[in-house]
mmCIF file as gemmi writes it, N, C-alpha and C atoms, coordinates in Angstrom:
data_model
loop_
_atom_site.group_PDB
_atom_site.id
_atom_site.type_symbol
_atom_site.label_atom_id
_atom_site.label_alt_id
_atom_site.label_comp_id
_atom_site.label_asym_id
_atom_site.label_entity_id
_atom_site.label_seq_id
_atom_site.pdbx_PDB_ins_code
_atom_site.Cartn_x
_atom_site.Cartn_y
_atom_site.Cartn_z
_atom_site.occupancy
_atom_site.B_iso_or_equiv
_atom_site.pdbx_formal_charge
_atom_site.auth_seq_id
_atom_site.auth_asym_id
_atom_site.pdbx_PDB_model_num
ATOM 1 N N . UNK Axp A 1 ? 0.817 -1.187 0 1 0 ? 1 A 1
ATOM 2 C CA . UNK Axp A 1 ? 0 0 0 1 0 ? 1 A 1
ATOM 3 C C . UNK Axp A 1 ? 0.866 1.258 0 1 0 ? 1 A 1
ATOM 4 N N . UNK Axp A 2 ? 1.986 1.299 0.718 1 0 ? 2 A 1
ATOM 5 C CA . UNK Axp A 2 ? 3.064 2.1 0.76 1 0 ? 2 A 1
ATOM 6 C C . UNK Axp A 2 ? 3.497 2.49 -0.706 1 0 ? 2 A 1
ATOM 7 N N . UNK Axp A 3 ? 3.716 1.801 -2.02 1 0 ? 3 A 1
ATOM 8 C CA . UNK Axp A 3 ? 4.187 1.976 -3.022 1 0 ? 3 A 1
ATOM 9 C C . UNK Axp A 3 ? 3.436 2.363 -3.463 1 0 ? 3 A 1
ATOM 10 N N . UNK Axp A 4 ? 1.815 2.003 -3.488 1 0 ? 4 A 1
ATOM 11 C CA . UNK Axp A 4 ? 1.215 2.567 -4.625 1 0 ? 4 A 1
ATOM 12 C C . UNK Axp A 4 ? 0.613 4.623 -4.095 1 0 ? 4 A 1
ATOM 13 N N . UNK Axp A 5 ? 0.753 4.525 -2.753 1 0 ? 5 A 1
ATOM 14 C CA . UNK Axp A 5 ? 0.747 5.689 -1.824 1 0 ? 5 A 1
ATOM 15 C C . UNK Axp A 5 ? 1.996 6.914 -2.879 1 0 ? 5 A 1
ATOM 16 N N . UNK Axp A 6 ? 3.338 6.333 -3.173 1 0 ? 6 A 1
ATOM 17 C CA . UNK Axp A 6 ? 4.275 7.09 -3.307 1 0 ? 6 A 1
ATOM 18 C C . UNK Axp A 6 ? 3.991 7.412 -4.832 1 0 ? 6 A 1
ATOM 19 N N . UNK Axp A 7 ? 3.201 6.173 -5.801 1 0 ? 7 A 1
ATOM 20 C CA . UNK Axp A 7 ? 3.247 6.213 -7.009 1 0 ? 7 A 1
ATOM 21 C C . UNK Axp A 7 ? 2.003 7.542 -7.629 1 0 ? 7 A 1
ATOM 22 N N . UNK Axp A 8 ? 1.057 7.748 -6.457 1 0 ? 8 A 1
ATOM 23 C CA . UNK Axp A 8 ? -0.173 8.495 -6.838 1 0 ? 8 A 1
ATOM 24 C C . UNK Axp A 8 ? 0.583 9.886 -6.51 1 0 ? 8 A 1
ATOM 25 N N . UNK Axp A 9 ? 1.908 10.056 -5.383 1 0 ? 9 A 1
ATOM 26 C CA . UNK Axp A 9 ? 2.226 11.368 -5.34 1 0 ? 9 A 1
ATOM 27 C C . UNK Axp A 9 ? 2.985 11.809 -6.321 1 0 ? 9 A 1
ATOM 28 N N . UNK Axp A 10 ? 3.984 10.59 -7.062 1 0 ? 10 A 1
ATOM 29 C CA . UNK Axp A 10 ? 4.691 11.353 -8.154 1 0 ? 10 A 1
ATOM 30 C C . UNK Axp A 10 ? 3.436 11.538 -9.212 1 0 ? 10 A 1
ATOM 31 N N . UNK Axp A 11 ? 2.975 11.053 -9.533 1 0 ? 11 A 1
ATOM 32 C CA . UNK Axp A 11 ? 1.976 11.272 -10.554 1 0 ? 11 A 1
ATOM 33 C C . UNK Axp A 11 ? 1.468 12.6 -10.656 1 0 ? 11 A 1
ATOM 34 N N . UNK Axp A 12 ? 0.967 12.968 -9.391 1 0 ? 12 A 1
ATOM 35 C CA . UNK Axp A 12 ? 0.277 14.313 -8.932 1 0 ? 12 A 1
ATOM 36 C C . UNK Axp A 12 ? 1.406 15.595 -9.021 1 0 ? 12 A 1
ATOM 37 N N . UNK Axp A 13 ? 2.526 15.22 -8.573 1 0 ? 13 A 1
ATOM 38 C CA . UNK Axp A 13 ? 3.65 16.235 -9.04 1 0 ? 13 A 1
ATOM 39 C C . UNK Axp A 13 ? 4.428 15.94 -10.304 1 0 ? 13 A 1
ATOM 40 N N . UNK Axp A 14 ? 3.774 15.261 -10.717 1 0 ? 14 A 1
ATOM 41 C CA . UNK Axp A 14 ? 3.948 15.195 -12.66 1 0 ? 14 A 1
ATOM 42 C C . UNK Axp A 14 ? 3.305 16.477 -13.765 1 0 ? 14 A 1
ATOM 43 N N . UNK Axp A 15 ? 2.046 15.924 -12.854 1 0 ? 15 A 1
ATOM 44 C CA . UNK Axp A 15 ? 0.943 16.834 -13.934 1 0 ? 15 A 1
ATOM 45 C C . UNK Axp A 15 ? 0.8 18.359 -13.179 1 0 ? 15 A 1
ATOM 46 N N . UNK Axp A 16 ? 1.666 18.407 -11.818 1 0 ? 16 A 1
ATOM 47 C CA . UNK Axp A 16 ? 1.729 20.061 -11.694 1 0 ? 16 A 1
ATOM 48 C C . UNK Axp A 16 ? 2.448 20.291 -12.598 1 0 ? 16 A 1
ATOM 49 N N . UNK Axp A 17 ? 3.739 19.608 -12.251 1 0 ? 17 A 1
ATOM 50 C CA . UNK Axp A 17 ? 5.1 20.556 -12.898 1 0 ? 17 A 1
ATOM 51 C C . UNK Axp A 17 ? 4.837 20.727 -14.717 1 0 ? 17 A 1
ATOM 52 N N . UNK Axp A 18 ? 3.839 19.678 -15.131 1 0 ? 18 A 1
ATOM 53 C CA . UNK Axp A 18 ? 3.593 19.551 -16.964 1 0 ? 18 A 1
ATOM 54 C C . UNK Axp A 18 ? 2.798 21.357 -16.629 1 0 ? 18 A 1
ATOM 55 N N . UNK Axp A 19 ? 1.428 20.99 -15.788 1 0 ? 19 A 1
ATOM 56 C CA . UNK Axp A 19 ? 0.686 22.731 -15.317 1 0 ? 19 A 1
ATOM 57 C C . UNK Axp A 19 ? 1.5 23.707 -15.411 1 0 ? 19 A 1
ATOM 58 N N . UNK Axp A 20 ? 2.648 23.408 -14.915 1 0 ? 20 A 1
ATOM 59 C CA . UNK Axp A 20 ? 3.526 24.85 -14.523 1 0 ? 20 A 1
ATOM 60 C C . UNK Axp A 20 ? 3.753 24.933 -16.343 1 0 ? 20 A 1
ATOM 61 N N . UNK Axp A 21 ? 4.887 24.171 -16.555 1 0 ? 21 A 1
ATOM 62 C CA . UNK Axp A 21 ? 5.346 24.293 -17.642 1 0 ? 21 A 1
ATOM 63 C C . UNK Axp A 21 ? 4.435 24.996 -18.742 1 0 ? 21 A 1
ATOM 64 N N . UNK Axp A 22 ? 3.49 24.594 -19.118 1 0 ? 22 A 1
ATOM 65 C CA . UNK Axp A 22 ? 2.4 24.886 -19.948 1 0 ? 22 A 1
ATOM 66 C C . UNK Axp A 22 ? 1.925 26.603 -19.508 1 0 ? 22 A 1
ATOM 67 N N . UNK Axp A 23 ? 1.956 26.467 -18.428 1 0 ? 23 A 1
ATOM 68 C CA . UNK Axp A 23 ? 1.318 27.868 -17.893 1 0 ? 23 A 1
ATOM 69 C C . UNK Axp A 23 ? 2.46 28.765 -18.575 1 0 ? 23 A 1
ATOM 70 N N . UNK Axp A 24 ? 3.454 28.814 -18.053 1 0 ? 24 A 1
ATOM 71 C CA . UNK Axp A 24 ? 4.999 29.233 -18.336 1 0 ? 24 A 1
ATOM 72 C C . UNK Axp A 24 ? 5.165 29.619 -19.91 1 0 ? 24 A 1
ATOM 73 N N . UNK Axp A 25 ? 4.569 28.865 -20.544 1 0 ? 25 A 1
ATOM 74 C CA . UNK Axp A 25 ? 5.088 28.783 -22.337 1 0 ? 25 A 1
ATOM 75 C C . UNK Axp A 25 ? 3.995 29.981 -22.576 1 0 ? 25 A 1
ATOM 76 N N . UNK Axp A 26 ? 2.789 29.538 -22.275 1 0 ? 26 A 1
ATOM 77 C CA . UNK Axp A 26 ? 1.517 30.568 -22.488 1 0 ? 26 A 1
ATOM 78 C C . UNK Axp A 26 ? 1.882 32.134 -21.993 1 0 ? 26 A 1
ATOM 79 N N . UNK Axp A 27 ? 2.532 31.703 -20.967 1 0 ? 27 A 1
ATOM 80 C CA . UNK Axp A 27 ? 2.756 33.224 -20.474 1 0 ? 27 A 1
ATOM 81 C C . UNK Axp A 27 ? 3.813 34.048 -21.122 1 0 ? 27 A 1
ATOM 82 N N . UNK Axp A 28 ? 5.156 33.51 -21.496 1 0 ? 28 A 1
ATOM 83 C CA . UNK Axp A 28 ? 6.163 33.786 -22.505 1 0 ? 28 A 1
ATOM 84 C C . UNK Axp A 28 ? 4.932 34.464 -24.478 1 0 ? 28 A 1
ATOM 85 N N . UNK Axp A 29 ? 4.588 33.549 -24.558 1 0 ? 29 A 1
ATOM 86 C CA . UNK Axp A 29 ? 3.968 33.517 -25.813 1 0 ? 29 A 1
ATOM 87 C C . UNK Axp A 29 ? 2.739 34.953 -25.639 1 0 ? 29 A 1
ATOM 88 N N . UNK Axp A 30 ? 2.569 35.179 -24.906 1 0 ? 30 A 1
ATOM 89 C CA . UNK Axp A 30 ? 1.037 36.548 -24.664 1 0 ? 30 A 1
ATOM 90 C C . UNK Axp A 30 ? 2.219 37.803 -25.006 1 0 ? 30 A 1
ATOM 91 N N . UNK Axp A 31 ? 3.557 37.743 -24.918 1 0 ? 31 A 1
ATOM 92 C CA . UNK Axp A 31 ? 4.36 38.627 -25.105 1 0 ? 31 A 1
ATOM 93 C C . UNK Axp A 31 ? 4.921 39.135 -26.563 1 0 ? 31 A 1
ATOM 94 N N . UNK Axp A 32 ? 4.998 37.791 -27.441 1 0 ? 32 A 1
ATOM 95 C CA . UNK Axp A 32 ? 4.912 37.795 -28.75 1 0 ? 32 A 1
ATOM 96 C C . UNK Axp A 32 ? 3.949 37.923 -29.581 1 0 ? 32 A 1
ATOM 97 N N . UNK Axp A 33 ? 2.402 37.418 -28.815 1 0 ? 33 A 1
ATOM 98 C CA . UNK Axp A 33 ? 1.478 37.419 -29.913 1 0 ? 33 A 1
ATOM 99 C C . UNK Axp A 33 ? 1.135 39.056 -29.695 1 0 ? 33 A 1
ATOM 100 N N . UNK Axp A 34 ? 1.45 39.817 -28.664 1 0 ? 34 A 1
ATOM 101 C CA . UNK Axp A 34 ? 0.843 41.467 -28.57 1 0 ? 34 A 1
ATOM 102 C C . UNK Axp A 34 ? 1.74 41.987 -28.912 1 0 ? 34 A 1
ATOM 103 N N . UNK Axp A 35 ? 3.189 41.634 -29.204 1 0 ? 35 A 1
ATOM 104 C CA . UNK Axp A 35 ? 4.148 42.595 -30.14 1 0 ? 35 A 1
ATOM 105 C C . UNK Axp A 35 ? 3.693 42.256 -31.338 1 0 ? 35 A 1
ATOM 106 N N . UNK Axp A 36 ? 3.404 41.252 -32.058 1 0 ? 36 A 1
ATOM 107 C CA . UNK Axp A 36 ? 2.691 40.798 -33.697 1 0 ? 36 A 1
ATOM 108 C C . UNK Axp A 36 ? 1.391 41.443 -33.52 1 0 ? 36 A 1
ATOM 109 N N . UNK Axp A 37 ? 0.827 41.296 -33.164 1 0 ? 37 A 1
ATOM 110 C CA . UNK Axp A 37 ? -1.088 42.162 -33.302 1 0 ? 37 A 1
ATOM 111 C C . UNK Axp A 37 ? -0.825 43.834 -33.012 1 0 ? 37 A 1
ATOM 112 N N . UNK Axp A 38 ? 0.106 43.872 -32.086 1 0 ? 38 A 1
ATOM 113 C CA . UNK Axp A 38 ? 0.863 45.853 -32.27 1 0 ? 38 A 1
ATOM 114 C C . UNK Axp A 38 ? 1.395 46.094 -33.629 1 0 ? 38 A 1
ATOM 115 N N . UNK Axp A 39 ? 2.399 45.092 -34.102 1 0 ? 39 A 1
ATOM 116 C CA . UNK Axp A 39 ? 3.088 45.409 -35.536 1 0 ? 39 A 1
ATOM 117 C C . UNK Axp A 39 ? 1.994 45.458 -36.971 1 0 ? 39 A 1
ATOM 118 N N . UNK Axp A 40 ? 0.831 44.637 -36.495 1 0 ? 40 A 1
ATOM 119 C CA . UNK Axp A 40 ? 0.022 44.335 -37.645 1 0 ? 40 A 1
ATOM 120 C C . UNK Axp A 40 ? -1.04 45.508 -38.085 1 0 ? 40 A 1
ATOM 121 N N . UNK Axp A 41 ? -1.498 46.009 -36.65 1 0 ? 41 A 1
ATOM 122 C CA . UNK Axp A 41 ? -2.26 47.269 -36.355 1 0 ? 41 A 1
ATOM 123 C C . UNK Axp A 41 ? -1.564 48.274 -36.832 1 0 ? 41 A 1
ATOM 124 N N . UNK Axp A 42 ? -0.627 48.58 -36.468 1 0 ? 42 A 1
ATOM 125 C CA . UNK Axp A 42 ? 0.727 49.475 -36.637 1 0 ? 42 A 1
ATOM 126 C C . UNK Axp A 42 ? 0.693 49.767 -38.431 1 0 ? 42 A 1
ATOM 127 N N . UNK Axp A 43 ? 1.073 48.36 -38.84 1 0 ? 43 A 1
ATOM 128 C CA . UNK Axp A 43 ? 0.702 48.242 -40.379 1 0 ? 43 A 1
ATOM 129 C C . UNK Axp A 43 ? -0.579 48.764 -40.934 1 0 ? 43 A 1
ATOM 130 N N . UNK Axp A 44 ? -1.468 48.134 -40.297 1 0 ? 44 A 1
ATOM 131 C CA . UNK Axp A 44 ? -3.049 48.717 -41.158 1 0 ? 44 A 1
ATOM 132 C C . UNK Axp A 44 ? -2.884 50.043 -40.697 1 0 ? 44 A 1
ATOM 133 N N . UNK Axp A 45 ? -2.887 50.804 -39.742 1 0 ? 45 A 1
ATOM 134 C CA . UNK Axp A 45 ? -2.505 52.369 -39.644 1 0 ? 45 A 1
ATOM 135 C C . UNK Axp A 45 ? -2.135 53.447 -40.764 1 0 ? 45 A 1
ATOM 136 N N . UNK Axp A 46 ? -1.2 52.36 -40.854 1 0 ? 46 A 1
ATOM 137 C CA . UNK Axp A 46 ? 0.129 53.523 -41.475 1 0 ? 46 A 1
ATOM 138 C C . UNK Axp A 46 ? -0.651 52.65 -43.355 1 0 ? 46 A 1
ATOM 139 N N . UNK Axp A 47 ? -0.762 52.25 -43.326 1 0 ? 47 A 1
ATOM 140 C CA . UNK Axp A 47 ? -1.778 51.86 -44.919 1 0 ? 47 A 1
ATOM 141 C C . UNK Axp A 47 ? -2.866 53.177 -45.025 1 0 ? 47 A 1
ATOM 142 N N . UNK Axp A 48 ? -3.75 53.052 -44.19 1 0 ? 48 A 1
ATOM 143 C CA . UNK Axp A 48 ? -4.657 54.057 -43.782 1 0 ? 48 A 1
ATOM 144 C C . UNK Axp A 48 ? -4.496 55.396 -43.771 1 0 ? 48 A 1
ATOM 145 N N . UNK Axp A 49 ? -3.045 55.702 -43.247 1 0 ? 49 A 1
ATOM 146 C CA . UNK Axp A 49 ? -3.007 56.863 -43.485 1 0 ? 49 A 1
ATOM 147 C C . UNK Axp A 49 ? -1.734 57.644 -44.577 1 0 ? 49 A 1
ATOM 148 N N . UNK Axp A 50 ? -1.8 57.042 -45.55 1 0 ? 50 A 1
ATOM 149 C CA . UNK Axp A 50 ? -0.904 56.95 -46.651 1 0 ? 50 A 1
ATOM 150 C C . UNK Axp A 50 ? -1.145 57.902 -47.386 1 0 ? 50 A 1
ATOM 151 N N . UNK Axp A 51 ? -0.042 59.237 -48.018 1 0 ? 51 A 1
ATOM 152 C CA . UNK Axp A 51 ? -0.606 60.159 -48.266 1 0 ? 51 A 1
ATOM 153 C C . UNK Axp A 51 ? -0.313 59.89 -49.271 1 0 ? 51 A 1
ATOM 154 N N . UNK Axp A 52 ? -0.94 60.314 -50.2 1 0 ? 52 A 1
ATOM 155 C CA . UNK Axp A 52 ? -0.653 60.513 -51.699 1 0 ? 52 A 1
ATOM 156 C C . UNK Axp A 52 ? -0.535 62.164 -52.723 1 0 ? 52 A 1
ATOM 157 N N . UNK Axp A 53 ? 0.81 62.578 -52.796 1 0 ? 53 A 1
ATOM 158 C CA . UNK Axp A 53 ? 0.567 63.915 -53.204 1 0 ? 53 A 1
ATOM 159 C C . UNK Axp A 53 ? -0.054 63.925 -54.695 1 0 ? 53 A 1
C-alpha cells in the first residue's frame, strides 16, 4: 500500500510541474502574440493613413 501511496504522489507532481510548464510557455507567448497584433495594427494604420501627393 506504501508503493502505490508514493506512485499516486509522483503522478500528482507530474501533472503540476507539466501545469507549470504549460502555464509558463503561455505566459512567454502573450508577449509575442501582442508585439505581432501591435506590428500588424501598426501596419493597417500607417496603410490608412498613406498620403498621396
Amino acid at each position: 500500500m506504501k508503493g502505490l501511496r508514493f506512485i499516486k504522489a509522483q503522478s500528482t507532481v507530474e501533472y503540476t510541474m507539466l501545469i507549470i510548464i504549460v502555464a509558463a510557455a503561455l505566459a512567454a507567448m502573450t508577449v509575442y502574440i501582442t508585439r505581432s497584433m501591435n506590428a500588424r495594427l501598426k501596419q493597417a494604420q500607417d496603410e490608412l493613413n498613406y498620403y498621396r501627393p
